[in-house]
TIMARLO-774152 format. One record per residue (C-alpha): residue in three letters; x, y, z. Coordinates in steps of 0.05 Angstrom, whole numbers, plus 5000, padded with zeros to 4 digits. Last residue first. Example, Ala and Ser with C-alpha at 12.3 -4.5 7.8 and 13.67 -1.06 7.14 Angstrom:
BEGIN
ser527349795143ala524649105156
//
This chain:
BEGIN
unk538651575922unk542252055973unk541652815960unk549153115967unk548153435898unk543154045879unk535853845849unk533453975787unk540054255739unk537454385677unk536953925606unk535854095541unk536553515491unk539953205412unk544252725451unk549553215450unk545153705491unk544053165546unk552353045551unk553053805544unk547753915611unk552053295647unk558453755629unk556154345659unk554853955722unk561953765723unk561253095755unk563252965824unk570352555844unk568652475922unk562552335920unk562151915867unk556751965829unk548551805814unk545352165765unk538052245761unk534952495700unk528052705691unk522152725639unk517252395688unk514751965637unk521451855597unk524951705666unk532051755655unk538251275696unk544851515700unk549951065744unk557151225771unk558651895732unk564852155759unk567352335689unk561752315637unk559251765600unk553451555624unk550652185612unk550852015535unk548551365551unk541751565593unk541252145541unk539951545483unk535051045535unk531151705553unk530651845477unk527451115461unk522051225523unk518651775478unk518452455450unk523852775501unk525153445480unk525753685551unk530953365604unk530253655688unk536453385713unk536153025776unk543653025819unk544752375856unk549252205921unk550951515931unk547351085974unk545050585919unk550150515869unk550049735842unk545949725789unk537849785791unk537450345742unk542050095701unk537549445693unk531649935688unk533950315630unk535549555592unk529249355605unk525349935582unk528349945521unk523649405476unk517649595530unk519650315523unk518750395453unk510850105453unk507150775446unk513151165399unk512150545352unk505350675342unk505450895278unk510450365259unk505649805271unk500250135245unk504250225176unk507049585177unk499049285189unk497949665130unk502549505080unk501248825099unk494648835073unk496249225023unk501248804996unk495548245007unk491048604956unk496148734914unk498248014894unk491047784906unk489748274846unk496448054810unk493747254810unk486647454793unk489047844734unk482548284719unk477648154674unk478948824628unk473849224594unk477549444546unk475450104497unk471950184431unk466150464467unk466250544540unk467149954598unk469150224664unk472849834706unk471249824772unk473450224842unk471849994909unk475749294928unk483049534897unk483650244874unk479750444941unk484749984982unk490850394948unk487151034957unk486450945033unk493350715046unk495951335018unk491251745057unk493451425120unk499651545099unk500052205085unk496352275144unk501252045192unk506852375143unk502253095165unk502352855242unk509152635250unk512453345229unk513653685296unk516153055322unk520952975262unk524053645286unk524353355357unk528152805342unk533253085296unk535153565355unk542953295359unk540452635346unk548952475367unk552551885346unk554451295379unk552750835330unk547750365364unk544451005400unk543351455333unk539650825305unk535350845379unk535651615375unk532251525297unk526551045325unk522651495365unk522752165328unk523451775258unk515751525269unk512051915217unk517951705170unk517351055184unk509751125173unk510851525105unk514851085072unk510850525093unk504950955057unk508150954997unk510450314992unk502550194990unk501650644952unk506550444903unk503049754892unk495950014892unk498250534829unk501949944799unk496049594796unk491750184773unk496450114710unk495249474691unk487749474702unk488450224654unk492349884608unk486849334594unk488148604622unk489247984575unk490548494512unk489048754450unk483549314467unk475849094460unk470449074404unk472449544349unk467149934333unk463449934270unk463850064194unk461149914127unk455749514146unk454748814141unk453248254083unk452247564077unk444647494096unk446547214165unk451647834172unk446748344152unk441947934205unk446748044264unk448348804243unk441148914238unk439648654318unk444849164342unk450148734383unk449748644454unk453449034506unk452149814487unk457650264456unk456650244382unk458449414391unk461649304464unk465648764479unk467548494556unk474248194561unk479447684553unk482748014488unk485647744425unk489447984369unk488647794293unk484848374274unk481848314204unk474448224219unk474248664267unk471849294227unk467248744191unk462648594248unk459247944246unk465747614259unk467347064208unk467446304231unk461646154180unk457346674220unk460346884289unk458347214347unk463147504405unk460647664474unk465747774502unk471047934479unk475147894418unk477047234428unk482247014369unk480746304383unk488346094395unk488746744435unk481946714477unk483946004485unk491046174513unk487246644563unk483146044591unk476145934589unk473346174527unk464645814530unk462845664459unk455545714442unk453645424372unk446845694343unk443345224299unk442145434226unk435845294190unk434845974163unk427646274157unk430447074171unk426447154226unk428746484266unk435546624246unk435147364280unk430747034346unk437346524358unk441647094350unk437547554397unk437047014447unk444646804436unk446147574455unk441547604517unk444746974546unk451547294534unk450647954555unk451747864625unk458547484621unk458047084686unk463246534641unk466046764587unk462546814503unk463046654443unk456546614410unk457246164340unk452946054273unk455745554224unk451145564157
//
């Protein structure tokens, strides 16, 4: 008589399983050594037909006769009537030749179980997700600087994505959160006639580094309205330091701003206007100063259009004939 214990490695019913096999052939007076076979790889789980783990055979037939004619595999836990180690009687029905009428199969027929598979994808899209959401979150900052290198107009776009930055800031934060919980918290579950999957180590470092970079994107574009002005702060203070000094200068009081990325879009559109020598904007004081020619001065009603077509509102500060 050939007895076996299939079994993979840290499988915690496997020791306890060739006990209770080894104790069964003991009781029963047979002179039958019990063979443990270690499945390593998935393409010995399929060449041995592994039906988990742990699997016990008697003459190379599986002690339970429901699985006797499956000719799938699976690289996973087994469960007999829901627990981890077969029932004692089943093991000595099968060592006296015979086994019950029915049982449960051990294990679905498959590497990783559907639900693995799917709770990959689920890590995956949140983590798009949640990029999504952060670029999004962060439209007010970055959409004037898009806006800027076509020439076109926010015309208020800004502002409404302001009003909305918080709730895509939480969506994804939450995002984020469920795709980590799905990855490093959550574990499969392991019920009767169902997989317990050992999961895909390659597609679980797979998502756990596309979350990883998922979220340092997402910071990074969080806090895109923070750092703006150091990627167009040195292009405002170039014009700001151009030849002009002397001239007269009107200040425009500009609100709407949401960060240094809108000064650098009204700073263009101002720019722009007839008479207009050099506009510079101060995010953080939420001003404009114009400098002109004196003797060819801007429509001021055209300086408040240039701000409003760059998505603004924008009043006259201080009345020309001040020197900068």
């Amino acid at each position: 008589m050939r007895v076996q214990v299939l079994y993979f490695q840290d499988c915690p019913n496997h020791l306890p399983t060739v006990g209770l096999v080894k104790d069964a052939v003991a009781g029963l007076g047979l002179d039958a050594p019990v063979e443990e076979i270690e499945v390593k790889r998935p393409d010995e789980a399929q060449r041995l037909q592994f039906l988990g783990s742990p699997s016990v055979r008697v003459n190379g037939v599986d002690i339970e006769p429901a699985a006797r004619g499956r000719t799938d595999f699976g690289f996973c836990c087994r469960t007999y009537n829901g627990q981890g180690i077969p029932p004692r009687a089943l093991v000595e029905q099968a060592l006296k030749g015979c086994g019950p009428s029915s049982g449960d199969a051990c294990c679905a027929p498959s590497v990783s179980s559907p639900s693995a598979r799917t709770g990959g994808r689920t890590e995956r899209w949140a983590a798009l997700g949640s990029v999504i959401s952060a670029v999004v979150a962060s439209a007010c900052c970055w959409l004037p600087l898009l806006f800027l290198a076509f020439g076109l107009s926010a015309a208020g776009a800004s502002a409404m994505f302001e009003r909305v930055r918080p709730f895509f800031l939480l969506v994804a934060a939450g995002l984020l959160g469920t795709g980590f919980y799905l990855s490093y918290v959550r574990k499969e579950s392991c019920e009767p006639g169902q997989a317990c999957g050992v999961p895909n180590l390659k597609l679980r470092r797979f998502n756990r580094a596309m979350l990883w970079v998922a979220a340092a994107v997402v910071i990074a574009v969080a806090l895109f309205p923070y750092y703006a002005g150091v990627l167009v702060g040195g292009a405002t203070e170039a014009l700001a330091g151009q030849e002009g000094t002397g001239l007269p200068t009107m200040t425009l009081t500009v609100k709407g701003m949401t960060c240094e990325a809108c000064a650098a879009h009204i700073q263009k559109e101002l720019a722009k206007v007839p008479g207009v020598k050099r506009a510079s904007v101060r995010y953080d004081q939420g001003q404009a100063a114009v400098a002109f020619d004196p003797h060819s001065p801007p429509d001021t009603k055209a300086l408040l259009d240039a701000a409003e077509r760059a998505g603004y509102k924008a009043m006259l500060a201080v009345d020309a004939g001040k020197k900068s």
